[in-house]
Structure formats: C-alpha cells, structure tokens
C-alpha positions in Angstrom: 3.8 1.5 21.2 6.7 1.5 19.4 8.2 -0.3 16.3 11.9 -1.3 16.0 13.6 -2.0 12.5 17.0 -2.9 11.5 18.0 -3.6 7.8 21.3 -5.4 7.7 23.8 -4.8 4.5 23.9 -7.6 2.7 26.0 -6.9 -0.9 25.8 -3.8 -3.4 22.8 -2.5 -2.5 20.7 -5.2 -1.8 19.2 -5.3 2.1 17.5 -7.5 4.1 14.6 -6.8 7.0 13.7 -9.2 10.0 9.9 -8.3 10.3 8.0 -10.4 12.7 10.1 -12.9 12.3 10.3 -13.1 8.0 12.3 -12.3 6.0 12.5 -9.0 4.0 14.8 -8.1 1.1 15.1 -4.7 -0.3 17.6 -3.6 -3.9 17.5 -0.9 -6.0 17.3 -0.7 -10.1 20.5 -1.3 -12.0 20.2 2.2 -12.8 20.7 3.4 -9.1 23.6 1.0 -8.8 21.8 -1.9 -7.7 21.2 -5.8 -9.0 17.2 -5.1 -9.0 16.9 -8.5 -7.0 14.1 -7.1 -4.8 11.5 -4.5 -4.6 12.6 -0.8 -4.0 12.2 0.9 -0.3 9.9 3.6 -2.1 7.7 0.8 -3.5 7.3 -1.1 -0.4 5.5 2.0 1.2 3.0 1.9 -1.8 3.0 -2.1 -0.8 2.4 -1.4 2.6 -0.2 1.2 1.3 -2.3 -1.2 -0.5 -1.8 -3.9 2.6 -2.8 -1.4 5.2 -6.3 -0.7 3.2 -6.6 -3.9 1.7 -7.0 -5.6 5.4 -9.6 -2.9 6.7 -11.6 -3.6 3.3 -11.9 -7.0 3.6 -12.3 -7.2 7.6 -15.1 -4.2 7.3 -16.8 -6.1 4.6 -16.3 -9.2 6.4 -18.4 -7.6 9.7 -20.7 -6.6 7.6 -21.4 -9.7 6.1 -21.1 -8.6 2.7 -19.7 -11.2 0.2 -17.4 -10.3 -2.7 -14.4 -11.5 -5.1 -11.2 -10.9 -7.0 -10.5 -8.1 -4.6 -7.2 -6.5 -5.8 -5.7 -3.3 -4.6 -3.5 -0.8 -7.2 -1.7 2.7 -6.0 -0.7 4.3 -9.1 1.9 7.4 -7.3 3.9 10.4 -9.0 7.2 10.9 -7.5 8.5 14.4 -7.6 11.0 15.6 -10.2 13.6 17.0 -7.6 15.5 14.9 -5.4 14.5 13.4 -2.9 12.1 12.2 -5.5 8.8 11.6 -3.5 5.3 10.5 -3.5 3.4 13.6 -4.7 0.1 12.3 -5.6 -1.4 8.5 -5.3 -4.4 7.1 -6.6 -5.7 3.9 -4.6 -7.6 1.8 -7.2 -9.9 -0.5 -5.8 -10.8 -3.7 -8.0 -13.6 -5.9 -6.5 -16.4 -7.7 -7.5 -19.2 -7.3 -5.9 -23.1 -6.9 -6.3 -24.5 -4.0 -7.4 -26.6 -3.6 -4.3 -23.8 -3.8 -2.1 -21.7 -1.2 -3.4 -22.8 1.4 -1.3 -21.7 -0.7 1.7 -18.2 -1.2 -0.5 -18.2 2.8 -0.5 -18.5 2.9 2.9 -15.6 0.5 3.7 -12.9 2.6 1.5 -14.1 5.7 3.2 -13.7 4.2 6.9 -10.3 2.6 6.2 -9.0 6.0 4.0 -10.3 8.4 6.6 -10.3 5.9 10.4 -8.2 2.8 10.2 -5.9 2.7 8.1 -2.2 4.6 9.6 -0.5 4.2 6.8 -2.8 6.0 4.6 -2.7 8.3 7.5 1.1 8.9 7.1 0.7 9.1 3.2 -1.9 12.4 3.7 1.2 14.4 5.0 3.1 14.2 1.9 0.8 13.7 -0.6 -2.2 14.6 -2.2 -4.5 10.9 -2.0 -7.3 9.9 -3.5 -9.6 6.6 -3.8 -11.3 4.9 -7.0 -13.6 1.9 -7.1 -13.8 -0.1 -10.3 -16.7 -2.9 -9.9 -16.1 -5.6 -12.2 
C-alpha cells in the first residue's frame, strides 16, 4: 500500500494538505519567517503520534470491554540542538480515568499499541529514544 501527499504553497509559509478529502493547513512561527496561523509540520508528527496511539487505546479497551473517561494523550519531545533540529527523545503521557482494577488491562493496551499496532510509533523508534507514562486520575 502506498500513501500519496501533496502540500500546495499557499502564501509565506503557510501550506495547505488535501487528506482524505479535508483540509490540512501547515505555517511556521514568526520566528522562522512564518504568520504562525497553523500548527508546525514537526508538531503534527507528535499529533499524528498521540492519534496513532490514542485510536489503538480506546479500540483495545473497547474489545475488551473495559469502560473509562477523560482519556487524553500528551507527547512531551526534545528536539536536538543541531540543525535539522529533531525529535530526540518523547514521552507519551497517557491521562485516563479508569478503575483501579482495570489498570492492568489499561497497561496492557499501551504496551500492544507502543510495541504492535501502532506505525507511527513504529516510525518514531528509529529516531528517537520513546517512552510511555500512565497517569490515572
């Protein structure tokens, strides 16, 4: 299988993607000579990162019949010093509310999307160091 992208130039900096169909825009920070009207590139991986894990969490936890809450997904990266400036080290922080005894099965879920489903995660391993953090609420 293969995927196709094409960003298209809009002004300055500022790009847009057609992804399935919506709409994508992508700028850069005033201090890199952009308007900062949309998310970074770089920071749409770590979005794309926290979307990739998010959906095997909640579809996992789902077979399982496990109920929780407030699920919310951080990644908290350090970029490199040096140009090209990348992701060196990210932290996937897991916030969910859940009951105590099913935590274990919550454990479970991060480790089978971290090391089985999710690709993106995947792709993050062979740049940078990753690791995962549950915080029960």
């Amino acid at each position: 299988m293969n995927h196709f992208m094409n960003a298209k130039h809009k002004e300055n900096m500022q790009f847009s993607a057609l992804i399935d169909g919506h709409d994508l825009n992508m700028d850069t920070s005033t201090a890199d000579g952009g308007n900062n009207s949309a998310a970074s590139p770089k920071k749409l991986m770590l979005a794309a990162l926290t979307g990739c894990t998010g959906v095997d969490i909640v579809s996992i936890l789902n077979k399982m019949k496990v109920p929780f809450s407030d699920l919310s997904i951080e990644a908290d990266a350090e970029l490199t010093g040096e140009y090209t400036k990348v992701y060196s080290k990210v932290t996937v922080i897991y916030n969910i509310k859940i009951s105590p005894e099913n935590r274990p099965k919550m454990q479970k879920a991060v480790n089978l999307s971290a090391e089985k489903y999710c690709g993106v995660m995947d792709m993050f391993r062979s740049f940078a160091q990753i690791k995962t953090v549950i915080n029960y609420r």
